[in-house]
py3Dmol code that shows the C-alpha trace and the ligand (Angstrom):
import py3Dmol

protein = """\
ATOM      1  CA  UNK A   1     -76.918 283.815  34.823  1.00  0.00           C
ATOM      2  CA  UNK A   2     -74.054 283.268  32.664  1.00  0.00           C
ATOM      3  CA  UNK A   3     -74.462 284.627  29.336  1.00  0.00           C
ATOM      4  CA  UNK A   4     -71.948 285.934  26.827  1.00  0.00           C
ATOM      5  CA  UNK A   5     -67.964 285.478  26.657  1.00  0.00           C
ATOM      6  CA  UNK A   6     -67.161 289.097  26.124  1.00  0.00           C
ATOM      7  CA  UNK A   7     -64.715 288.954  29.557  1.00  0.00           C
ATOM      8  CA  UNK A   8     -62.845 285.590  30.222  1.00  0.00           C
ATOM      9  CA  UNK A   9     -60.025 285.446  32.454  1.00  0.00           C
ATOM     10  CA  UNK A  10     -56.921 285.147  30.889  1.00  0.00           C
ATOM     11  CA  UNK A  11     -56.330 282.127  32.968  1.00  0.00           C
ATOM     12  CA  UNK A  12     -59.631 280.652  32.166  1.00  0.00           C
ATOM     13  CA  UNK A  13     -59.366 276.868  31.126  1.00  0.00           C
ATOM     14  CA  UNK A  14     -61.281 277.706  27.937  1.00  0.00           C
ATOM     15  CA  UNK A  15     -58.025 279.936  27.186  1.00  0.00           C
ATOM     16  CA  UNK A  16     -55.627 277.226  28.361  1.00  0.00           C
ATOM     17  CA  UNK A  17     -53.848 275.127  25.578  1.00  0.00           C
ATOM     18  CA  UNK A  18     -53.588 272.172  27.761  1.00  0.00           C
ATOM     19  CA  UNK A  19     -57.031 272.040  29.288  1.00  0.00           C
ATOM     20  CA  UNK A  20     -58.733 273.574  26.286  1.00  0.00           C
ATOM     21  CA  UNK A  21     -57.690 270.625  24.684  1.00  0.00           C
ATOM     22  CA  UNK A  22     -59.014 268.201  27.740  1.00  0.00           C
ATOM     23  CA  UNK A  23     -62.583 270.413  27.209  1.00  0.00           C
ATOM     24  CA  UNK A  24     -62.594 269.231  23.663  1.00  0.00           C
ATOM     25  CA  UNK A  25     -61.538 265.692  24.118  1.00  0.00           C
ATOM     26  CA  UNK A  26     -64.184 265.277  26.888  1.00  0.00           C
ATOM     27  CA  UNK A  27     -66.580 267.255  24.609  1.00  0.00           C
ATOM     28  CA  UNK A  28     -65.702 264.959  21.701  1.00  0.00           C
ATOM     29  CA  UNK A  29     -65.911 261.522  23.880  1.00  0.00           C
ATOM     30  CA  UNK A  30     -69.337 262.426  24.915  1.00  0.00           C
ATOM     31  CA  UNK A  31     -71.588 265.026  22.761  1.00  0.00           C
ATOM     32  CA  UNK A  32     -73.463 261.781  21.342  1.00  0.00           C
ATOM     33  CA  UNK A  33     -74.450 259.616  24.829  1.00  0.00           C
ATOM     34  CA  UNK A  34     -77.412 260.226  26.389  1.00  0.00           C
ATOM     35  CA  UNK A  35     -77.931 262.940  28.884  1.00  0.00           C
ATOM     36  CA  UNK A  36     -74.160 264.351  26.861  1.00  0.00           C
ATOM     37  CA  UNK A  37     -74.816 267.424  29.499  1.00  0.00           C
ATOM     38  CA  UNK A  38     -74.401 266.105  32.782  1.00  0.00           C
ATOM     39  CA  UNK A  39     -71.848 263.606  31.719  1.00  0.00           C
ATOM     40  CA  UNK A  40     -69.690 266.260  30.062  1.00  0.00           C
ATOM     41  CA  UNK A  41     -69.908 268.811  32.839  1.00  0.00           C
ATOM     42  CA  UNK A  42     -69.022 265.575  35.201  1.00  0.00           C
ATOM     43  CA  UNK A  43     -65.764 265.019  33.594  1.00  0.00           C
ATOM     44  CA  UNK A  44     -64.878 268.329  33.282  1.00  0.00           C
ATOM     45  CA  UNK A  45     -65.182 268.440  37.121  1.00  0.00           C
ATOM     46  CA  UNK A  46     -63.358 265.953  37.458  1.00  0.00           C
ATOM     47  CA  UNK A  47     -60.272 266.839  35.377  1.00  0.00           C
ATOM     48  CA  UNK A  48     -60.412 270.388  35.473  1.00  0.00           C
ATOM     49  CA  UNK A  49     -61.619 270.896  39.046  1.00  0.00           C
ATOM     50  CA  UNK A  50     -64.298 273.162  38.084  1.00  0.00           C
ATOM     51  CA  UNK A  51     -66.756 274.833  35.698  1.00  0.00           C
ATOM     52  CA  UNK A  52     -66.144 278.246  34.770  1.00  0.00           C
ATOM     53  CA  UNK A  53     -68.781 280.860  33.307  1.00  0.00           C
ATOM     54  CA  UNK A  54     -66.448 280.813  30.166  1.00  0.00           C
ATOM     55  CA  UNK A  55     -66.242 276.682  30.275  1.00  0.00           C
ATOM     56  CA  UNK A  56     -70.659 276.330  30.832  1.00  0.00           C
ATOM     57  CA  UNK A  57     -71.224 278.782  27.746  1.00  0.00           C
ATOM     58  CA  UNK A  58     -68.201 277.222  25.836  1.00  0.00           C
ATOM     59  CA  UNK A  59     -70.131 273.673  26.767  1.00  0.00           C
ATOM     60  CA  UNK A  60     -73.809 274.898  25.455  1.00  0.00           C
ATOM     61  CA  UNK A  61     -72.398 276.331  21.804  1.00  0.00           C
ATOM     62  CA  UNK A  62     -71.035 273.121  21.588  1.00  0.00           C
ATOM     63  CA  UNK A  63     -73.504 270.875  23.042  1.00  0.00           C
ATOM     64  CA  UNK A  64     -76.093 273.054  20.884  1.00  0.00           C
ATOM     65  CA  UNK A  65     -78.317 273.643  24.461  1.00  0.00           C
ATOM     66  CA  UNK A  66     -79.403 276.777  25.887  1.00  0.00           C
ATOM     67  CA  UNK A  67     -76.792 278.444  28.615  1.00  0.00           C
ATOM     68  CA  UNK A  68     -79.263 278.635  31.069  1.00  0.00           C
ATOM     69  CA  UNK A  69     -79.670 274.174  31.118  1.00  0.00           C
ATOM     70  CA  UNK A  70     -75.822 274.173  31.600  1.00  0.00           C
ATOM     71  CA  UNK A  71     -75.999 276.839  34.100  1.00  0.00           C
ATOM     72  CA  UNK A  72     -78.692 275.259  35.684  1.00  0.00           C
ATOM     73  CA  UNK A  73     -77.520 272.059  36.444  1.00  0.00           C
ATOM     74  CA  UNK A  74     -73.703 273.118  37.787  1.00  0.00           C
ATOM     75  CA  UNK A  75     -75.579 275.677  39.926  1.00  0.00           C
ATOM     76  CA  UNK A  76     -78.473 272.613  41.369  1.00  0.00           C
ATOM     77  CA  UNK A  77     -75.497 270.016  42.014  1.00  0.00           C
ATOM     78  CA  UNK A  78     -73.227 270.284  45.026  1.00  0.00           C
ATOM     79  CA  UNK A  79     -70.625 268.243  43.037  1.00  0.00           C
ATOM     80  CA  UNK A  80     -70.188 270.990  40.747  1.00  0.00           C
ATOM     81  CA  UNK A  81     -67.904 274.400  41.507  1.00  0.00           C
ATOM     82  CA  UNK A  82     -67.338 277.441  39.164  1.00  0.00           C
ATOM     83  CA  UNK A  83     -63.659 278.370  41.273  1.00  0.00           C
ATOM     84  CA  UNK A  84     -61.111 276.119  41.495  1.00  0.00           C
ATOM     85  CA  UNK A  85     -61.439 274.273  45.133  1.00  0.00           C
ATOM     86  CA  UNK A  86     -58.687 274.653  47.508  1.00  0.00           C
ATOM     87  CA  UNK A  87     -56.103 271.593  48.364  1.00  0.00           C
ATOM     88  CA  UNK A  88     -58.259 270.312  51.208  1.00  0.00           C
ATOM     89  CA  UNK A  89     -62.156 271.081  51.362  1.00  0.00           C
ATOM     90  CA  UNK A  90     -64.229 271.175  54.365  1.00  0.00           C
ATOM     91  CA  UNK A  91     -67.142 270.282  54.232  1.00  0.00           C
ATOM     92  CA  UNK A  92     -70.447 271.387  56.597  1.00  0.00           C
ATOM     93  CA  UNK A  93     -73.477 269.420  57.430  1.00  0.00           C
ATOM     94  CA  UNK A  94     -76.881 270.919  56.544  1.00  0.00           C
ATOM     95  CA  UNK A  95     -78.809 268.210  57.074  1.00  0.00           C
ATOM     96  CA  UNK A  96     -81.030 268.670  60.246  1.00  0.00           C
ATOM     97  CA  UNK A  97     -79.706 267.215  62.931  1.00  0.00           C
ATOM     98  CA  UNK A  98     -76.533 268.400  61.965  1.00  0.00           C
ATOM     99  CA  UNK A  99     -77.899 272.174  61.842  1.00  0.00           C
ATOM    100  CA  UNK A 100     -79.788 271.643  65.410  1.00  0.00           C
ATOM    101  CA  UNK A 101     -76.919 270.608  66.256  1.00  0.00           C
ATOM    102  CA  UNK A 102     -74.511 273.216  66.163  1.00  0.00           C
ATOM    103  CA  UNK A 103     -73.017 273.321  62.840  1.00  0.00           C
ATOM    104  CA  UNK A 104     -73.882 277.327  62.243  1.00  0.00           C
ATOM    105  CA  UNK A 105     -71.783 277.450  65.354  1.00  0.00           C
ATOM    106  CA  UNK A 106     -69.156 276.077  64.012  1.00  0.00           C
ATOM    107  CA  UNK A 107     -69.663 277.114  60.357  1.00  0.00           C
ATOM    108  CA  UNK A 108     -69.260 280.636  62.321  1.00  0.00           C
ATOM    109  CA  UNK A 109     -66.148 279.461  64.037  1.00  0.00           C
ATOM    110  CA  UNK A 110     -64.772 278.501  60.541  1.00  0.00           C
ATOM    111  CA  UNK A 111     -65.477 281.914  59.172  1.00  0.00           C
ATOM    112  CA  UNK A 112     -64.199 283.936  61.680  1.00  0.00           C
ATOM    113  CA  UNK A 113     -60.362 282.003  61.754  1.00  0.00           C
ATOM    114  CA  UNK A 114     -60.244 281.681  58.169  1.00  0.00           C
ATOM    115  CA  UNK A 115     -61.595 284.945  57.328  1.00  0.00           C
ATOM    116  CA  UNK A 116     -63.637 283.147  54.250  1.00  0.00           C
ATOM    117  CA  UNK A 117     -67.285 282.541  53.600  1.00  0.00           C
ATOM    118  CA  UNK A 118     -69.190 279.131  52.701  1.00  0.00           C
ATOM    119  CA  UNK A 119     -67.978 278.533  48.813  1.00  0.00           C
ATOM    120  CA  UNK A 120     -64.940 280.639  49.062  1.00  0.00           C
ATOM    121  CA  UNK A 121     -61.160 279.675  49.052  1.00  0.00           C
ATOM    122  CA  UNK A 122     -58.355 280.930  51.103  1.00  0.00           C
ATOM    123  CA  UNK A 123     -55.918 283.324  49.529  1.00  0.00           C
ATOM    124  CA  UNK A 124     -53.031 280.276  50.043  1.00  0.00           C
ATOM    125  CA  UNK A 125     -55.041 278.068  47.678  1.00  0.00           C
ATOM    126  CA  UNK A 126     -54.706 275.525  50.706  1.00  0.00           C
ATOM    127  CA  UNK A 127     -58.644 275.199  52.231  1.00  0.00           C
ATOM    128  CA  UNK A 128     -62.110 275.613  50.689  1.00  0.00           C
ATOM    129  CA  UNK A 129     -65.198 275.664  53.117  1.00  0.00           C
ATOM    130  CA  UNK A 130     -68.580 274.433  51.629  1.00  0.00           C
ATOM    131  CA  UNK A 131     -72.203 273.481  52.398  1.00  0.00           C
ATOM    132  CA  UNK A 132     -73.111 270.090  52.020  1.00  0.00           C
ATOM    133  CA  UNK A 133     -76.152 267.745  52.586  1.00  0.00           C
ATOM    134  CA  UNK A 134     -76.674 265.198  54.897  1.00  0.00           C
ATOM    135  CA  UNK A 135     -74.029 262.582  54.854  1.00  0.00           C
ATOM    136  CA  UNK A 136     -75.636 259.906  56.983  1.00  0.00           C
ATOM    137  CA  UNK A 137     -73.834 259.920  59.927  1.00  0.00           C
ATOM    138  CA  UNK A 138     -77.554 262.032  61.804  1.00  0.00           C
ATOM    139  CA  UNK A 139     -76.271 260.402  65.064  1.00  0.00           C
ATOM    140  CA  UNK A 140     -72.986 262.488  65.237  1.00  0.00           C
ATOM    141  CA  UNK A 141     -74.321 265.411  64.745  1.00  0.00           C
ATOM    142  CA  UNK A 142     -72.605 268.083  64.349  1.00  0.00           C
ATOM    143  CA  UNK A 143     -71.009 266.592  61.683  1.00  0.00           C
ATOM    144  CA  UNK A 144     -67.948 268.039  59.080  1.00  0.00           C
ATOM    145  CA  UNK A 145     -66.380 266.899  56.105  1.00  0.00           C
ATOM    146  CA  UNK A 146     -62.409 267.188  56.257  1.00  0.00           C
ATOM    147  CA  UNK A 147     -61.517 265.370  52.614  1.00  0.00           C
ATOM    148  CA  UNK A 148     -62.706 262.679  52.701  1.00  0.00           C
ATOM    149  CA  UNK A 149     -62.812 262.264  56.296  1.00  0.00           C
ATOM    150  CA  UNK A 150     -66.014 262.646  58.354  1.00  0.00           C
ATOM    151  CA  UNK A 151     -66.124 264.102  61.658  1.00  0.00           C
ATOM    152  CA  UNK A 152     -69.256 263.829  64.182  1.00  0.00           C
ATOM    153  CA  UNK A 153     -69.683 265.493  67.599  1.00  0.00           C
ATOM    154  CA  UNK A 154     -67.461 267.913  66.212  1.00  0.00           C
ATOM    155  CA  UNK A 155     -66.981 270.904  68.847  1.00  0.00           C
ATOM    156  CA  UNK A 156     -66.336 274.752  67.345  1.00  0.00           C
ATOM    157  CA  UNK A 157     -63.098 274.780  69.566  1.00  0.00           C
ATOM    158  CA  UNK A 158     -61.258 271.929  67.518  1.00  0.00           C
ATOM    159  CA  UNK A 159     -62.095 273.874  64.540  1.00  0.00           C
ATOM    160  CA  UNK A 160     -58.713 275.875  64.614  1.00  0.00           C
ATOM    161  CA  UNK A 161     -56.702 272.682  65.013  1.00  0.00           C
ATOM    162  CA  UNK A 162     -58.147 271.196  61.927  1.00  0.00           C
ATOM    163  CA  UNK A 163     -57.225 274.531  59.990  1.00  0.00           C
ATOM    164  CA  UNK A 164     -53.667 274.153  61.990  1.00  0.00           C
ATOM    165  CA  UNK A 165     -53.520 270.244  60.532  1.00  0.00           C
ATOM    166  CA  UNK A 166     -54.115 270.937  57.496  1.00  0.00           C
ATOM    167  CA  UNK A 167     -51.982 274.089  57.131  1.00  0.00           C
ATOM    168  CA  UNK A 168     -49.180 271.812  57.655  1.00  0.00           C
ATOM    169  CA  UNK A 169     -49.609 269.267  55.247  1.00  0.00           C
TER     170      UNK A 169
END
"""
ligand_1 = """\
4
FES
S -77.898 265.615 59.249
Fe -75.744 265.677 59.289
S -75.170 263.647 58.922
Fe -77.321 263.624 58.725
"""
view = py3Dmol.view(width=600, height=400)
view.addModel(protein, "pdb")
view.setStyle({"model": 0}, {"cartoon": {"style": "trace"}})
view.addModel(ligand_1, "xyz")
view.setStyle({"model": 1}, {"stick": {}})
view.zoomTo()
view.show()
């Protein structure tokens, strides 16, 4: 639980110029609407890229709501990341089929030639592996997320060519 400001990064957006002053606009455009929370933290995903501790308790004092109901819904909302994502994301399957299906396997696969966990970022900036729920496509299972691109019957031994494809974009 996020909770006090005493440590932000020095390249925190909160202590960016530029997207300190996107934080405000978005804060400014919104505080007033209905359900101002979600719809603020929305845009700031959107044109920031994520939600930093610093950015959800910057968000509350200003919204005038507890920490914990900012924290709470970035932290119940796939949508929503506190790092920056990488250039391309990949994206796992945990609906059911999928997960019979062999996406641990290749979630495994992932791990082991990237050297990176679920939620975490290469060092290059370039790839971010995540979690995600089902995306509809049951029948393919097991299915990944590359961008915006799905993938179904997706076997762990193509998994270092799609690291290899997008290494070189
Ligand atoms: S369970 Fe993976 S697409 Fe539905």
């Amino acid at each position: 639980m996020v909770k006090t400001v005493d440590k932000i990064a020095v390249n925190d957006p909160v202590n960016n110029p530029e997207q300190r002053a996107i934080i405000d606009q978005i804060l400014n455009e919104n505080r007033h609407k209905p359900g101002a929370t979600m719809v603020v933290l929305s845009e700031l995903q959107n044109k920031i890229g994520y939600i930093s501790d610093a950015m959800q308790i910057y968000v509350a004092k200003q919204l005038e709501v507890p920490v914990s109901t900012v924290h709470g819904v970035v932290t119940f909302y796939s949508f929503f990341t506190t790092t920056p994502r990488g250039k391309h994301t990949i994206k796992f399957c945990m609906g059911t089929a999928c997960y019979v299906g062999g996406v641990p396997q290749l979630i495994e696969k992932a791990k082991q030639v990237l050297g990176i966990n679920l939620g975490e970022t290469t060092a290059d900036g370039n790839i971010t592996l995540e979690a995600c729920r089902c995306v509809g496509a049951c029948s393919q299972a097991p299915v990944i997320v590359v961008d915006d691109d799905v993938m179904g019957r997706f076997p762990a031994k193509k998994i270092p060519q799609v690291f290899k494809n997008l290494q070189q974009e």
